[in-house]
DSSP file (Angstrom, degrees, kcal/mol; ACC not computed):
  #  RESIDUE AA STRUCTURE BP1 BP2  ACC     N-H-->O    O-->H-N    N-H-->O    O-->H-N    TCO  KAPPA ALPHA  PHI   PSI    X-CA   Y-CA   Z-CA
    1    1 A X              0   0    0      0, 0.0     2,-1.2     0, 0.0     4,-0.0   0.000 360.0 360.0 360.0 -39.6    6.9   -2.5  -23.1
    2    2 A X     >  -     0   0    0      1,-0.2     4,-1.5     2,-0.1     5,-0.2  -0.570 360.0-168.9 -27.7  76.3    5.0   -5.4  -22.4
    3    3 A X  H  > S+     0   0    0     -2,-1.2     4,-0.9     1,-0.2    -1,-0.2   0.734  87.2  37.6 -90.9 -40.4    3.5   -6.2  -25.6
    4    4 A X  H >> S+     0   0    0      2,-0.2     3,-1.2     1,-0.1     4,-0.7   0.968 117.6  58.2-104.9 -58.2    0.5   -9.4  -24.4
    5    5 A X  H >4 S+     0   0    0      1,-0.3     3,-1.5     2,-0.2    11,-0.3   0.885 115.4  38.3 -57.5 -54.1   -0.1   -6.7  -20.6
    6    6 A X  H 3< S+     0   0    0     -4,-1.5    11,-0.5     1,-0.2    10,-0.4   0.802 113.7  53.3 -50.9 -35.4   -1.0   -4.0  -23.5
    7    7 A X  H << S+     0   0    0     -3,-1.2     2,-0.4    -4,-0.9    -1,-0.2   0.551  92.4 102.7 -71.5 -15.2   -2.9   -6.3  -25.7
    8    8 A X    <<  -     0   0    0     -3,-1.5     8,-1.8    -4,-0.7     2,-0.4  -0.700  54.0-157.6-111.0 152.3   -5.2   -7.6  -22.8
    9    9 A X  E >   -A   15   0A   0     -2,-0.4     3,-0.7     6,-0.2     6,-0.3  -0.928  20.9-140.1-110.3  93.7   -8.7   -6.8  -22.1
   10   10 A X  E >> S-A   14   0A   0      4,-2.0     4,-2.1    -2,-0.4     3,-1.0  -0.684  86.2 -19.9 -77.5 135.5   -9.8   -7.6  -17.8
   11   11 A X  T 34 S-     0   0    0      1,-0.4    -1,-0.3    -2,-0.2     0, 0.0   0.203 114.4 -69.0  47.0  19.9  -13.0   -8.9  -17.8
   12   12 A X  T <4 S+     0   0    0     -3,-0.7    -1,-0.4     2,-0.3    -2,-0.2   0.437 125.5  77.8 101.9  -2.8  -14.1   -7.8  -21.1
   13   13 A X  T <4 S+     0   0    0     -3,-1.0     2,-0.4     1,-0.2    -2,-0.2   0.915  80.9  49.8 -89.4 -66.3  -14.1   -4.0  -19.8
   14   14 A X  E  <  -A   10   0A   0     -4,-2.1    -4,-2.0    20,-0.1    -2,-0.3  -0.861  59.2-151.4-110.3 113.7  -10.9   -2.6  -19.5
   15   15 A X  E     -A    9   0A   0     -2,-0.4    -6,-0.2    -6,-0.3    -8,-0.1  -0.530  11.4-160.3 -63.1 140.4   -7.6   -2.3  -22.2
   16   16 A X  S    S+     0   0    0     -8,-1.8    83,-3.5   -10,-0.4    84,-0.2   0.256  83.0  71.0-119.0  37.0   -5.3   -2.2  -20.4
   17   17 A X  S    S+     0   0    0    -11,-0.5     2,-0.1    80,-0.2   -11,-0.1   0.251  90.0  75.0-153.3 -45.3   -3.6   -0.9  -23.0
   18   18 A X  S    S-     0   0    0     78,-0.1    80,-1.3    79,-0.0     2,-0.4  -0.481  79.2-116.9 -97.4 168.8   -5.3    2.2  -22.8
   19   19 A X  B  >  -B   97   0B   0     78,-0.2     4,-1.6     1,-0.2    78,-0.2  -0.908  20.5-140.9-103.8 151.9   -5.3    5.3  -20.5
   20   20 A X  H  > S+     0   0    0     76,-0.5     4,-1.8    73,-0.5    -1,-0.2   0.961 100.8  59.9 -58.3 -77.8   -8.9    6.2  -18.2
   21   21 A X  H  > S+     0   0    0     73,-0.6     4,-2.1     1,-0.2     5,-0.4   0.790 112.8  34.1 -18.2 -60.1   -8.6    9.6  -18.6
   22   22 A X  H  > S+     0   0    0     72,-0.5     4,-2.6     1,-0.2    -1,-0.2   0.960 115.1  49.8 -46.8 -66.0   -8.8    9.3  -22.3
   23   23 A X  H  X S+     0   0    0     -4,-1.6     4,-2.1     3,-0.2     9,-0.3   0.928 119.2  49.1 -50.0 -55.8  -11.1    6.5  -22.7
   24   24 A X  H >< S+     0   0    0     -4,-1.8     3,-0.6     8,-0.3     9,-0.2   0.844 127.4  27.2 -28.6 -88.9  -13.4    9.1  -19.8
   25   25 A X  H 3< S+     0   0    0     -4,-2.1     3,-0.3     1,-0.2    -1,-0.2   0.533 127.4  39.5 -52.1 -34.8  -12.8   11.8  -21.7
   26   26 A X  H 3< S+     0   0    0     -4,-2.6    -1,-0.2    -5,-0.4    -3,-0.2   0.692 133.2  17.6 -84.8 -49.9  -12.4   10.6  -25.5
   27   27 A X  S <<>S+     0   0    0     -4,-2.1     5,-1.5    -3,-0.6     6,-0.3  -0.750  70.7 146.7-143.3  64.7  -15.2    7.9  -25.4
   28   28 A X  T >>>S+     0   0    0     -3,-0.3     3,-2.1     4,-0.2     5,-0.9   0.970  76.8  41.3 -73.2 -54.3  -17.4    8.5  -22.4
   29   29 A X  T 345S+     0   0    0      1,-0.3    -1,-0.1     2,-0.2    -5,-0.0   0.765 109.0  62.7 -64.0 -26.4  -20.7    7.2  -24.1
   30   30 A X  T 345S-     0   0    0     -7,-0.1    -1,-0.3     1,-0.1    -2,-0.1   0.380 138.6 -62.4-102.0  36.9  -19.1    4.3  -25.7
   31   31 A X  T X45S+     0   0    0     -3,-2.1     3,-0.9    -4,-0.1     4,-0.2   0.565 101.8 117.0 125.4   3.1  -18.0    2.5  -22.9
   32   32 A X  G ><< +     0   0    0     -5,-1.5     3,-4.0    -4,-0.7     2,-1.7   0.951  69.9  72.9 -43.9 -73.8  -15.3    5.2  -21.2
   33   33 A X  G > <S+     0   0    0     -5,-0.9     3,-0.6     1,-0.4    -1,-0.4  -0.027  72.7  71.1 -47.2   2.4  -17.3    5.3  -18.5
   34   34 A X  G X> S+     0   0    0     -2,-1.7     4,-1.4    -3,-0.9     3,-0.7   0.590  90.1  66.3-134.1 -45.9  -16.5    2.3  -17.3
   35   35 A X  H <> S+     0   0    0     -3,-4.0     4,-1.3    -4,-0.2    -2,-0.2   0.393  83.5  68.1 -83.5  22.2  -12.9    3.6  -16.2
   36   36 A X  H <> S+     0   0    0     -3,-0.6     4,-4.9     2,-0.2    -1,-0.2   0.798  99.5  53.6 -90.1 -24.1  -13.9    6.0  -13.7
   37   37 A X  H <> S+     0   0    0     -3,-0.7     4,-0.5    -4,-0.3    -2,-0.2   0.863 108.2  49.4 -74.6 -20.4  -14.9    2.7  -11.6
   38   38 A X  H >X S+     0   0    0     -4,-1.4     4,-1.2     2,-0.1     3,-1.0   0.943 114.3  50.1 -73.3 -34.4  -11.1    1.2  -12.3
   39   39 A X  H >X S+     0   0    0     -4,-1.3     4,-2.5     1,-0.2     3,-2.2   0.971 105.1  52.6 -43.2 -62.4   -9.9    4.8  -10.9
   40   40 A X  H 3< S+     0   0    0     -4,-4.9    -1,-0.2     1,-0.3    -2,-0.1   0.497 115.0  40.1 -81.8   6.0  -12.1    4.7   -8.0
   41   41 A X  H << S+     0   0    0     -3,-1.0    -1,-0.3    -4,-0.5    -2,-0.2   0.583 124.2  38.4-113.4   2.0  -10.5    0.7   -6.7
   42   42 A X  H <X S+     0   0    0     -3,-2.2     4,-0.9    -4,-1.2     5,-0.4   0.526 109.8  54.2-113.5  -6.9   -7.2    1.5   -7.5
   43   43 A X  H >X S+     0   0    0     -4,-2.5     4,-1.3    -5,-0.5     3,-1.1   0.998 117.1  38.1 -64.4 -56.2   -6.7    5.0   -6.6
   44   44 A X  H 34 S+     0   0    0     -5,-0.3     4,-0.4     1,-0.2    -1,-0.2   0.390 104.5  64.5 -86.7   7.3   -7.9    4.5   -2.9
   45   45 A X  H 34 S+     0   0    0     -3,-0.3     4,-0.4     2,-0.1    -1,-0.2   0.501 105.0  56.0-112.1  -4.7   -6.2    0.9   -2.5
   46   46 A X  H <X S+     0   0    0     -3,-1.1     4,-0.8    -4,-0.9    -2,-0.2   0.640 109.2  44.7 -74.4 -32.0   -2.7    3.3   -3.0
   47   47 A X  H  X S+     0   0    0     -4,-1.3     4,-2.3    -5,-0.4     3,-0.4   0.956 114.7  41.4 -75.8 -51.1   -3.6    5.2   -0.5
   48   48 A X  H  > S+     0   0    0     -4,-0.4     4,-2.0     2,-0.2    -1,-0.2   0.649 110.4  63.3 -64.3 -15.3   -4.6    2.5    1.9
   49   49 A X  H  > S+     0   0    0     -4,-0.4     4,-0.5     2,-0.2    -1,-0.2   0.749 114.5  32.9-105.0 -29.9   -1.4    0.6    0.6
   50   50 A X  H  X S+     0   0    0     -4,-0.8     4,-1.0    -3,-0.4    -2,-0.2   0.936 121.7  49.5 -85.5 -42.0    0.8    3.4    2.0
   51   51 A X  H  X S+     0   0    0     -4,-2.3     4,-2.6     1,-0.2     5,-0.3   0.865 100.5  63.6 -54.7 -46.0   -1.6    4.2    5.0
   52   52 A X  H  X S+     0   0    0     -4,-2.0     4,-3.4     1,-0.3    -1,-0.2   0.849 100.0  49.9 -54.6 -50.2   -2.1    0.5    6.4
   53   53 A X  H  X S+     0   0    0     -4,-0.5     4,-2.2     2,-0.3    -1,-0.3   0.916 113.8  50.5 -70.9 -54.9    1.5   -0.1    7.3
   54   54 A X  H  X S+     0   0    0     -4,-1.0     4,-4.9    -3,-0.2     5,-0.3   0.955 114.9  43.8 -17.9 -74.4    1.2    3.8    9.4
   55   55 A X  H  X S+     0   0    0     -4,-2.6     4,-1.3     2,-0.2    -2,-0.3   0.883 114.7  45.9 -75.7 -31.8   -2.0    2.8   11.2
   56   56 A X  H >X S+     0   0    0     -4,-3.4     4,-2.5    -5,-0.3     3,-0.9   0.992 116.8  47.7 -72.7 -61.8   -0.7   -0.9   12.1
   57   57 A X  H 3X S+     0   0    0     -4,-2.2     4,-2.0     1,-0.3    -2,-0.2   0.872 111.6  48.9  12.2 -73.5    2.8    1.0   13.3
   58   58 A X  H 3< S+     0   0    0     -4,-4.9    -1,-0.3     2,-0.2    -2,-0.2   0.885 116.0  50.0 -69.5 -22.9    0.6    3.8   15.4
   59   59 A X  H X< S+     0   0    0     -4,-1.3     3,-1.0    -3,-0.9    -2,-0.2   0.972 109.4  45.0 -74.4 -59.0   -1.4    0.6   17.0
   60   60 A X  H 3< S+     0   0    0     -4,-2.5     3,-0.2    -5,-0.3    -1,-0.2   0.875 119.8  37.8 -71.8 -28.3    1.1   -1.4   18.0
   61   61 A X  T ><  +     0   0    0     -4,-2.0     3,-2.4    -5,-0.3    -1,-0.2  -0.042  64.0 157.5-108.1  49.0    3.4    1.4   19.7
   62   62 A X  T <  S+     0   0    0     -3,-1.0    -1,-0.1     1,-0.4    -2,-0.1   0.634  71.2  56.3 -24.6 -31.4    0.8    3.6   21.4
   63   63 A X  T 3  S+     0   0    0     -3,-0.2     2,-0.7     1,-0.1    -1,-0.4   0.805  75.8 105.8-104.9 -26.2    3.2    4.9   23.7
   64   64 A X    <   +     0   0    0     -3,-2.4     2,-0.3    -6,-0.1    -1,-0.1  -0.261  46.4 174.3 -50.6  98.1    5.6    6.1   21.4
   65   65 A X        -     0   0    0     -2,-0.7     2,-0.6     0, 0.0    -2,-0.1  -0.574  31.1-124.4-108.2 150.6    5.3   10.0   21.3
   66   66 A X        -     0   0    0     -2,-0.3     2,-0.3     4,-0.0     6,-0.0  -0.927  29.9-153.5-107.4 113.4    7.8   12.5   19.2
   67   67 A X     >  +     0   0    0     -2,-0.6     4,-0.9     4,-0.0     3,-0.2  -0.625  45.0  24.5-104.7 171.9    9.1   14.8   21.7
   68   68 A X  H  > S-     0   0    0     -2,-0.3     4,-1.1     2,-0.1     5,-0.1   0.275  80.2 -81.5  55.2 168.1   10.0   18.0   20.6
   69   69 A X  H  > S+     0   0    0      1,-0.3     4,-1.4     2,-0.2    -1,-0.1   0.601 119.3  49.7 -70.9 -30.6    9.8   20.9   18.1
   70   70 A X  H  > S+     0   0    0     -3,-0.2     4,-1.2     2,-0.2    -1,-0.3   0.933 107.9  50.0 -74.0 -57.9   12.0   19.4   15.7
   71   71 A X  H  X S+     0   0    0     -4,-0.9     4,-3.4     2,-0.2    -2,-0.2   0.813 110.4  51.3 -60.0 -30.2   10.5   16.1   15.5
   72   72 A X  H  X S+     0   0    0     -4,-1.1     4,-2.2     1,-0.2    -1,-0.2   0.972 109.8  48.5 -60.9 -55.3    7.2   17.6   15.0
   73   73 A X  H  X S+     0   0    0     -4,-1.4     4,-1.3     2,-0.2    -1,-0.2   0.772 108.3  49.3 -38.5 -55.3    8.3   19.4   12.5
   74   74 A X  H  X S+     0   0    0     -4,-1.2     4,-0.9     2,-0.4     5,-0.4   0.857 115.7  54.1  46.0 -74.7   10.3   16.3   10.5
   75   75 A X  H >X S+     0   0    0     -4,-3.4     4,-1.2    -5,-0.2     3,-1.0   0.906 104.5  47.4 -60.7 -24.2    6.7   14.5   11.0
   76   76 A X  H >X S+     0   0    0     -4,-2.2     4,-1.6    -3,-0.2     3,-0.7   0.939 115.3  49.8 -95.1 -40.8    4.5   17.4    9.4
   77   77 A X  H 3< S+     0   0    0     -4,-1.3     4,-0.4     1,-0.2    -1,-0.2   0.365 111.6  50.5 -71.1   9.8    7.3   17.3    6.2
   78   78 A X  H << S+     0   0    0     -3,-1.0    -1,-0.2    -4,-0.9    -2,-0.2   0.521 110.3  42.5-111.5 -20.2    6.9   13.9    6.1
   79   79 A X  H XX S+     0   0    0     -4,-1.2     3,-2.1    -3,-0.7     4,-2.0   0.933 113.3  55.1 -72.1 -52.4    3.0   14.0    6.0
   80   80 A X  H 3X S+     0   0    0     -4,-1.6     4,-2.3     1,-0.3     3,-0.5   0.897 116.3  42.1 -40.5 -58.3    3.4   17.1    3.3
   81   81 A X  H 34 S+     0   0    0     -4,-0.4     4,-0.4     1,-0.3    -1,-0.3   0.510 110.8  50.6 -89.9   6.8    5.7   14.4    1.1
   82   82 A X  H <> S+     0   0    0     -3,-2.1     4,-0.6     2,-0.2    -1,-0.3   0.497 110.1  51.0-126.2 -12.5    3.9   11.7    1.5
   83   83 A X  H >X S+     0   0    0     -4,-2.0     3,-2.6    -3,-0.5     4,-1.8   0.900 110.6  49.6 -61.2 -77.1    0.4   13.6    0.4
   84   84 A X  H 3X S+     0   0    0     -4,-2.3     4,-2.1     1,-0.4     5,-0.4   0.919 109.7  48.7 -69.4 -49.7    1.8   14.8   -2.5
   85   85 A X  H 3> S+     0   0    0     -4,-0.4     4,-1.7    -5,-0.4    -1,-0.4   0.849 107.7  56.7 -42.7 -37.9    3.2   11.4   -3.6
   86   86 A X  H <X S+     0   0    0     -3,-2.6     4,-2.3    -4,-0.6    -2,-0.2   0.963 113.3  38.6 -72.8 -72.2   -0.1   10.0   -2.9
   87   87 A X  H  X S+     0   0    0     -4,-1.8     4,-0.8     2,-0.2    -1,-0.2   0.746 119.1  49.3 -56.1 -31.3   -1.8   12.8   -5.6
   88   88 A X  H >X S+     0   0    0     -4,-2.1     4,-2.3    -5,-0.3     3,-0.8   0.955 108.4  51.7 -52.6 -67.5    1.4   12.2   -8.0
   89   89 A X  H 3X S+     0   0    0     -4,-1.7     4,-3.0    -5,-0.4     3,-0.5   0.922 114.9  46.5 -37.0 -54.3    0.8    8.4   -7.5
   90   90 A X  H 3< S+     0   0    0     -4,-2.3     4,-0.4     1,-0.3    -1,-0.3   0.603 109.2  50.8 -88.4 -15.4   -3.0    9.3   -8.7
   91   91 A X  H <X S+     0   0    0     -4,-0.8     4,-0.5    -3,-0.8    -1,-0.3   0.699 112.8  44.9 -73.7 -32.0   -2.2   11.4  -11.5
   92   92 A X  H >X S+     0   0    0     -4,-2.3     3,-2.0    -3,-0.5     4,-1.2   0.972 105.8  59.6 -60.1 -62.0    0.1    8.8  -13.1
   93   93 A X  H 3< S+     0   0    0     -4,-3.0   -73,-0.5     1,-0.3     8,-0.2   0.777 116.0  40.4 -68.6 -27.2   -2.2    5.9  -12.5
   94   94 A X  H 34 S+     0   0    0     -4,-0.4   -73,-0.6    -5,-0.3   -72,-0.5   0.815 112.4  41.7-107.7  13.9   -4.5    8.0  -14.7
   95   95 A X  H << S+     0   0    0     -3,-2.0     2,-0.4    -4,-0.5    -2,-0.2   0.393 109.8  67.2-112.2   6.4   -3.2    9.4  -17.1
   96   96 A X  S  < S-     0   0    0     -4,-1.2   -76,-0.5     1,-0.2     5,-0.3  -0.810 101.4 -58.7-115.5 161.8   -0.8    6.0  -18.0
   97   97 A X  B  >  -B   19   0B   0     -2,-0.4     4,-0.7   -78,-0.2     3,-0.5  -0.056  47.9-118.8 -44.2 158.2   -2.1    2.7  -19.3
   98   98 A X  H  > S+     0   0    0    -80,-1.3     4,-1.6     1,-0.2   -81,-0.2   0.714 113.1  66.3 -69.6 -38.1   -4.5    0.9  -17.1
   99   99 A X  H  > S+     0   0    0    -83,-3.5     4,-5.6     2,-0.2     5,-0.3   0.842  94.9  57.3 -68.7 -20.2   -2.1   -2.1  -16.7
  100  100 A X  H  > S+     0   0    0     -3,-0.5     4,-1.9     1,-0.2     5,-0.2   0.920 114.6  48.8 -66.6 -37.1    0.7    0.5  -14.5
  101  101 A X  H  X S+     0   0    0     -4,-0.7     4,-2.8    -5,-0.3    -1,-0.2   0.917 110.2  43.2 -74.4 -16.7   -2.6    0.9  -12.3
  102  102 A X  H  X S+     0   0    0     -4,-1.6     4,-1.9     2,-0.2     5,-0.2   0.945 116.1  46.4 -89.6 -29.1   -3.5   -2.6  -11.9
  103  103 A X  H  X S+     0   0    0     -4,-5.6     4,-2.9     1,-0.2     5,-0.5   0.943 113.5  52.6 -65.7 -24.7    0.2   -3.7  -11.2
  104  104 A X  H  X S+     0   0    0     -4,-1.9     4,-0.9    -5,-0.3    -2,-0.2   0.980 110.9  49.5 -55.1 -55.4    0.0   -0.5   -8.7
  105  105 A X  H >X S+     0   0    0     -4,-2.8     3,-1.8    -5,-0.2     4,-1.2   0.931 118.7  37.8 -46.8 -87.1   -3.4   -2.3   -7.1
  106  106 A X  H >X S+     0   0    0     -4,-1.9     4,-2.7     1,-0.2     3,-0.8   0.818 106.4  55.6 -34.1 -70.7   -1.8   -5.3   -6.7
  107  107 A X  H 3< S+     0   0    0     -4,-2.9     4,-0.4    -5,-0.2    -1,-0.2   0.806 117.7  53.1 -29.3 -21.6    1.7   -4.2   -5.6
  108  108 A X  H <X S+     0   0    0     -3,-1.8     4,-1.2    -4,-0.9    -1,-0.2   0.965 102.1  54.8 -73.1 -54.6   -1.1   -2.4   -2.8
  109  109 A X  H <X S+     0   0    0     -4,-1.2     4,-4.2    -3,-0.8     5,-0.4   0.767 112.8  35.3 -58.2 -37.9   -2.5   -5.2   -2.1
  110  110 A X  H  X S+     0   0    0     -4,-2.7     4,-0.9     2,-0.2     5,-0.5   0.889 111.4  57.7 -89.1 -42.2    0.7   -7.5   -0.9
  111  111 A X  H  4 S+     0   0    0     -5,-0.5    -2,-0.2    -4,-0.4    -1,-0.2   0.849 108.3  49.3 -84.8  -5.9    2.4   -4.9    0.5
  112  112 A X  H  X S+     0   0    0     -4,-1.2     4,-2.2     2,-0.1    -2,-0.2   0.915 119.6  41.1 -63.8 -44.2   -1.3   -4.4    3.1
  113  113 A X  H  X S+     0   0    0     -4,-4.2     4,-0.5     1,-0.2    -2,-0.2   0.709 116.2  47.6 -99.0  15.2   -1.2   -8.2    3.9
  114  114 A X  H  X S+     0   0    0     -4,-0.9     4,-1.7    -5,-0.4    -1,-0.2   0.675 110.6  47.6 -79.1 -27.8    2.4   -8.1    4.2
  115  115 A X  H >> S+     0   0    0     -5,-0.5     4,-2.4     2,-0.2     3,-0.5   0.972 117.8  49.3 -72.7 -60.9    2.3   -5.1    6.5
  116  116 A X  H 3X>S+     0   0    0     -4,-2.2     4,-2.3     1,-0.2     5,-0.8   0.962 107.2  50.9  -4.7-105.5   -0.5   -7.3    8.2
  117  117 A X  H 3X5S+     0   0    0     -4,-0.5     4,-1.3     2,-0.2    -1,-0.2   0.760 111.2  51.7  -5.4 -68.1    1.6  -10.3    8.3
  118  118 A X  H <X5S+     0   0    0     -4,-1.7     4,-1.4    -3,-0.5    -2,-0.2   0.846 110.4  47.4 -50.7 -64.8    4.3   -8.2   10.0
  119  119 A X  H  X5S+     0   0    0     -4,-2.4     4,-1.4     2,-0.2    -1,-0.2   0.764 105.6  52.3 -30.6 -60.5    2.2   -6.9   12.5
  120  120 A X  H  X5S+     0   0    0     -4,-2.3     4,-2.6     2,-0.2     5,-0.3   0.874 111.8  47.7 -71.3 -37.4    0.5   -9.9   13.7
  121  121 A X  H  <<S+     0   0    0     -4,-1.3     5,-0.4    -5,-0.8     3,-0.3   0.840 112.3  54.2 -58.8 -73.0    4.1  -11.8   14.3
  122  122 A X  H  < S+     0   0    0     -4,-1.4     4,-0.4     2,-0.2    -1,-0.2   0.590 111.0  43.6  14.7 -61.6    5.2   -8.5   16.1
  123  123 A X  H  X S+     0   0    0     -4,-1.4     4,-1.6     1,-0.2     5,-0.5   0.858 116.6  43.7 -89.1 -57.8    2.3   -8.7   18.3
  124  124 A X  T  < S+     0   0    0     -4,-2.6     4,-0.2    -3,-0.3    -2,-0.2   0.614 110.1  63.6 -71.9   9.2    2.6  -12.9   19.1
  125  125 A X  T  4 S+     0   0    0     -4,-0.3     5,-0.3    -5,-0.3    -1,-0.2   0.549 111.3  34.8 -99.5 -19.1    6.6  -12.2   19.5
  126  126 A X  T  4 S+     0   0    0     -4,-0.4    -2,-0.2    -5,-0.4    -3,-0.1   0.648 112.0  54.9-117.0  20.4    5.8  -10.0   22.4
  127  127 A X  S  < S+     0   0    0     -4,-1.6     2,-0.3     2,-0.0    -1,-0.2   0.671 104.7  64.6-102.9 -13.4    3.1  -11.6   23.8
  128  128 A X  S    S-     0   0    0     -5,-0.5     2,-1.1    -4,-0.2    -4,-0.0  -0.467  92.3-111.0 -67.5 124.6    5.2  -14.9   24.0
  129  129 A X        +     0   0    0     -2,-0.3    -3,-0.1     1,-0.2    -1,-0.1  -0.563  46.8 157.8 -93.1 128.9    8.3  -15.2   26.2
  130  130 A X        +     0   0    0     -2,-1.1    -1,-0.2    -5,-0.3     5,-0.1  -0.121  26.1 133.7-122.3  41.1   11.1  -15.4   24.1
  131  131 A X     >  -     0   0    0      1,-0.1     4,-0.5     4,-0.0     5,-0.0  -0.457  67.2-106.2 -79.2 168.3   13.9  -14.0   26.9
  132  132 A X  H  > S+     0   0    0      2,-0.2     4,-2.2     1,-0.2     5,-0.3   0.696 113.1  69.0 -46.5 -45.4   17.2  -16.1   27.1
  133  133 A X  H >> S+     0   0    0      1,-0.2     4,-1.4     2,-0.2     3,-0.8   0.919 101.6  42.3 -43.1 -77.7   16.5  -17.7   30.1
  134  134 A X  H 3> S+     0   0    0      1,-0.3     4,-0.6     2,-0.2    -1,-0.2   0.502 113.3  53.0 -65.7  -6.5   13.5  -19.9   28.7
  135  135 A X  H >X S+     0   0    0     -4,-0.5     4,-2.0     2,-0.2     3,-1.3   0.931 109.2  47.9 -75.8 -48.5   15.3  -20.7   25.6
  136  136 A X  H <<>S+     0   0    0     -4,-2.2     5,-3.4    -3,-0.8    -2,-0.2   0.825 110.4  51.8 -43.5 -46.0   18.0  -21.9   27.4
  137  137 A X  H ><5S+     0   0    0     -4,-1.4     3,-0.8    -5,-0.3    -1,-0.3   0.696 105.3  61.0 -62.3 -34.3   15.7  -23.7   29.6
  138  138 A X  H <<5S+     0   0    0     -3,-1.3    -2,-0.2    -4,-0.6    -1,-0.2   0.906 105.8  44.0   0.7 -90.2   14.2  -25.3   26.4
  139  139 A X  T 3<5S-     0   0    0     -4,-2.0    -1,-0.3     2,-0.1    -2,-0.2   0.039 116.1-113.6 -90.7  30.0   16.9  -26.7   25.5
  140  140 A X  T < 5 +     0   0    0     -3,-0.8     2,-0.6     1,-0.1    -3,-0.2   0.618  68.0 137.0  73.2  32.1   17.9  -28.1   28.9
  141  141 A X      < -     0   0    0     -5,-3.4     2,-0.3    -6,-0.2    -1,-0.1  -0.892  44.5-145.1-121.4 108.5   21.5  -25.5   29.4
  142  142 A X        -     0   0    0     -2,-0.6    -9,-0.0     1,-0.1    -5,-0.0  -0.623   7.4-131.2 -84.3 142.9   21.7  -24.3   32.4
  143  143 A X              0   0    0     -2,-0.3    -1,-0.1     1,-0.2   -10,-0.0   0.855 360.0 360.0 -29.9 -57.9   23.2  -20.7   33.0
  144  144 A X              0   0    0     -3,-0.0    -1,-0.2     0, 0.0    -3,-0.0   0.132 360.0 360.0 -41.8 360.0   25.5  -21.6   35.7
């Protein structure tokens, strides 16, 4: 719907305008070829975009375990949907114009160093003491 995001050409390579699959398929020898290397950085930076936030999550709460049969369960239908979105995700981004993948890349990219971001504050909020006492203290008001 964008009319100038369809109209533009990144770095002289890519329409974005166009879809890879086609251009692969359609036009390999005259320059097609070119879009299996935009599949292969934004296909895997969707995956990582979803993953990162997981693996920063499992780092910071090691000790957090899913007890029971139910929860296990709950976690393996959450891996199952969250596959198949991933392969959904990777079917759209080729077979639709190039520009849905490159806002997809990006939109990947901010929400890792946001996840990032998140993380690191998370990790300096609890190594810092931020209990009542020492704010109080801080600001010179005693409990009593």
């Amino acid at each position: 719907i964008v009319r100038p995001l369809k109209a533009c050409v990144l770095f002289n390579i890519w329409d974005l305008g166009l879809s890879p699959m086609t251009q692969i398929f359609q036009s390999f020898t005259d320059g097609g070829w070119v879009y299996i290397f935009f599949l292969l950085i934004v296909i895997p930076t969707q995956f990582l975009g979803q993953k990162v936030p997981q693996w920063l999550s499992a780092k910071r709460n090691r000790q957090a375990k899913t007890v029971g049969t139910a929860n296990n369960e709950q976690m393996k239908r959450g891996k199952t949907v969250g596959l198949v979105m991933n392969v959904i995700m990777s079917v759209i981004a080729a077979i639709s114009a190039c520009g849905i993948g490159l806002y997809w890349f990006f939109s990947s990219c901010v929400s890792m160093l946001q996840s990032y971001i998140v993380h690191k504050y998370i990790l300096y909020k609890r190594t810092t003491k931020s209990n009542l006492d020492e704010q109080l203290d801080k600001l010179g008001i005693s409990k009593t």
